[in-house]
C-alpha positions in Angstrom: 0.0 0.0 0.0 1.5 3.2 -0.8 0.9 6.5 0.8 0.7 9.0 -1.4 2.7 12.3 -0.2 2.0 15.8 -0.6 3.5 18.8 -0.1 1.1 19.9 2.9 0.2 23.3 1.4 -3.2 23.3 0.3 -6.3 22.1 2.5 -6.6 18.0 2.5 -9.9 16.4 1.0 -10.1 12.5 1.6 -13.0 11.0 -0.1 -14.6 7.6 0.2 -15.1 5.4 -3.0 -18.2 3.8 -2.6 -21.6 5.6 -2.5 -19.7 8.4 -2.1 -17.3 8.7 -5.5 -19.1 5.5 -7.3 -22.5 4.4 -6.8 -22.3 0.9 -5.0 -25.6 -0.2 -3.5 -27.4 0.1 -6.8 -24.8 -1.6 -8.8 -24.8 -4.6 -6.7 -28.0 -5.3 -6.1 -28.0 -5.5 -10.0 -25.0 -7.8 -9.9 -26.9 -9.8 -7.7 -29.7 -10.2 -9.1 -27.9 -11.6 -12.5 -26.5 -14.0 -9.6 -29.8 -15.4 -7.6 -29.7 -13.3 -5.0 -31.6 -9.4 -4.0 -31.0 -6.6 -1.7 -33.9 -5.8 0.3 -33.5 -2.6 2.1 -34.7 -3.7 5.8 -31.8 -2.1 7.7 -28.4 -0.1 7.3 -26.3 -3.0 6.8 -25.4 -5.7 3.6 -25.0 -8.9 5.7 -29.5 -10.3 6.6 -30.7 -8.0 3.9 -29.2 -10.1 1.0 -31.2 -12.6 0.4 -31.9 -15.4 -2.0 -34.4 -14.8 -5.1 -35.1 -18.5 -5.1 -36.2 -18.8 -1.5 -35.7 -15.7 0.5 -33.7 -16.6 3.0 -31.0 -14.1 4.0 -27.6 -15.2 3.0 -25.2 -16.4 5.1 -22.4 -13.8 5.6 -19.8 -15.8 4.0 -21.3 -16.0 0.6 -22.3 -11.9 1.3 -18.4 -11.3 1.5 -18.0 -14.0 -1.9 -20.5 -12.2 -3.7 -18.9 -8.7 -2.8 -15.5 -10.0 -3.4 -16.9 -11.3 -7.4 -19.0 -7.5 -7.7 -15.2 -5.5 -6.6 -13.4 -7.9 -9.3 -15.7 -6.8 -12.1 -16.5 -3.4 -10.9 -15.8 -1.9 -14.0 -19.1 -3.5 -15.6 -21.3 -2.0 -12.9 -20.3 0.9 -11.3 -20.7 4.4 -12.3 -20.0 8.2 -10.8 -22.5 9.6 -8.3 -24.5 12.7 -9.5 -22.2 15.2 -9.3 -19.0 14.0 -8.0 -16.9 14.2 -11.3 -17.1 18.4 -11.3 -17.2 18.8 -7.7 -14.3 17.3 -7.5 -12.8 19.3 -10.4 -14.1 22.6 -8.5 -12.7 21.5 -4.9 -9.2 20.6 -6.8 -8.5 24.0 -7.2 -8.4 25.0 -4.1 -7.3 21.4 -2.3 -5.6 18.3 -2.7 -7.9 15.8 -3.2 -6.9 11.8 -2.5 -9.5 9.0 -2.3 -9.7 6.0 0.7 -11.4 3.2 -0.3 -11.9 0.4 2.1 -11.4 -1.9 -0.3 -9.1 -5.1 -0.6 -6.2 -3.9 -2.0 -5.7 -6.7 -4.8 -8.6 -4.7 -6.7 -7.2 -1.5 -6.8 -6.0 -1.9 -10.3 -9.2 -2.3 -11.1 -10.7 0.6 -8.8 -7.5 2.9 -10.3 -8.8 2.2 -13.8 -12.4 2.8 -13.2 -11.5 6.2 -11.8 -9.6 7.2 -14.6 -11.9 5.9 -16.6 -14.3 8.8 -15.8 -11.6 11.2 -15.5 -11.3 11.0 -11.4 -7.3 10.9 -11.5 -6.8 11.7 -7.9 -4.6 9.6 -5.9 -6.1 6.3 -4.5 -5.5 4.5 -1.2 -7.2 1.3 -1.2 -6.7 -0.4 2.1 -9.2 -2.1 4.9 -7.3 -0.5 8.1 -8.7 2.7 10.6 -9.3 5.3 8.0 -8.2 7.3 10.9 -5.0 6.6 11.2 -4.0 6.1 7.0 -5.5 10.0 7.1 -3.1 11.4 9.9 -0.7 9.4 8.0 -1.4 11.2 4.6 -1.8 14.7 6.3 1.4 14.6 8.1 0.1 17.1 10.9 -0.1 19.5 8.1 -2.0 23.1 9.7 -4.6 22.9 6.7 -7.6 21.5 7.1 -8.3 17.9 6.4 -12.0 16.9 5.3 -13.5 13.1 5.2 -16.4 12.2 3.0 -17.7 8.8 3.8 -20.7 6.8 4.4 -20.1 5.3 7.0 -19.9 6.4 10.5 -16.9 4.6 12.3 -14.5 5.7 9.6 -16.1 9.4 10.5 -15.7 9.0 13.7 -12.0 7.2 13.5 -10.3 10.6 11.7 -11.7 12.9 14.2 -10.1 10.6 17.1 -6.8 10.8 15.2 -7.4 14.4 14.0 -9.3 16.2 16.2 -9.7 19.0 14.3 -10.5 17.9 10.7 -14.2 18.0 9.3 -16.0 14.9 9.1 -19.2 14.5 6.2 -21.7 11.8 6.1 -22.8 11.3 2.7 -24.4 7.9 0.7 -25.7 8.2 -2.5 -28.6 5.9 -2.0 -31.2 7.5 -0.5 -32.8 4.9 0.2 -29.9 3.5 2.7 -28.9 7.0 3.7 -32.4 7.5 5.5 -31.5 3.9 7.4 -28.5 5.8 8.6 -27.9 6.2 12.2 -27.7 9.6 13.6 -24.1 10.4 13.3 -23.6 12.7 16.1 -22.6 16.9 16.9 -19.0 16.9 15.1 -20.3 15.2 12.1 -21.7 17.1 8.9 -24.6 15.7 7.1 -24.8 15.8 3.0 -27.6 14.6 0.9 -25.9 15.3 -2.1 -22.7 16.7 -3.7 -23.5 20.5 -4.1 -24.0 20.2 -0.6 -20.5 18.6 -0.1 -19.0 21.3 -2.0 -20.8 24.0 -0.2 -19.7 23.0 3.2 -16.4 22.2 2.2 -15.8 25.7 0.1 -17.7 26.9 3.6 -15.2 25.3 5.9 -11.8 25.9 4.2 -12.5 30.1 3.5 -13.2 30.4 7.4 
């Protein structure tokens, strides 16, 4: 896994991948479906809510994590930008580097890389399954610019402000379906429903 290293003078965005970058949830529920299998919406979480087409039953979490690990290794059939991402992106750039953290195995992120570039998202790419936390405060390098985090989910939220106390921490999915599922992600975290939103409260945050 390499760290990619910046110069620590402009502002630090770290984006997620996954319903966040690239629409997930949607994608594979698709790939599921061409596989026997659906994802009913029931409750924020993959694993009881994937269930069999045949039969219904939820599937066990071991054939969850197969099925996820076939959908990563053909990602480039399914997957596709969120509304909006590829020009806020462009926009924030300007004004911040920009590096994307996917929690992802890492033996995909050939794959992942040549999605991104594939819809022109050339930012640097960290694909690893440790504490987002700690990979961010590795990145930042106790840089005095602000660091952001966009990301679904909540723990890696919560992770970079324990190891950065004073970065900015956004909650955003894609799905709104999922996203309304969410749990409340507390006072130092910043809700999103969308990416103009992102933008704003990032271009909000970094003039301050």
């Amino acid at each position: 896994m390499d760290i990619p290293v910046l110069d620590g003078n402009r502002p630090l965005i770290v984006s997620d991948v996954d319903e966040v970058a690239l629409n997930f949830l949607d994608p594979f529920n698709a790939f599921l479906q061409k596989n026997g299998y659906e994802l009913i919406p029931r409750s924020f979480k993959l694993t009881g809510n994937v269930v069999s087409i045949a039969g219904g039953n939820a599937a066990p979490s071991m054939t969850v994590s197969t099925l996820m690990d076939a959908f990563f290794a053909a990602q480039q059939k399914w997957q596709t930008p969120t509304i909006g991402v590829v020009e806020s992106l462009a926009r924030l750039s300007t004004v911040a580097d920009i590096v994307f953290l996917s929690a992802m195995p890492p033996k995909y992120f050939a794959a992942r890389r040549a999605l991104l570039d594939e819809f022109g998202m050339h930012y640097p790419l960290v694909a690893s399954e440790s504490s987002k936390g700690e990979l961010i405060r590795q990145i930042h390098a106790d840089s005095e610019h602000p660091v952001i985090l966009i990301d679904d989910m909540i723990y890696n939220l919560h992770s970079v402000k324990k190891h950065i106390p004073h970065s900015m921490a956004i909650n955003f999915m894609a799905n709104d379906t999922f996203r309304a599922m969410a749990p409340d992600p507390g006072e130092d975290v910043h809700l999103a429903a969308n990416w103009t939103e992102v933008t704003r409260l990032i271009l909000r945050h970094i003039s301050a």
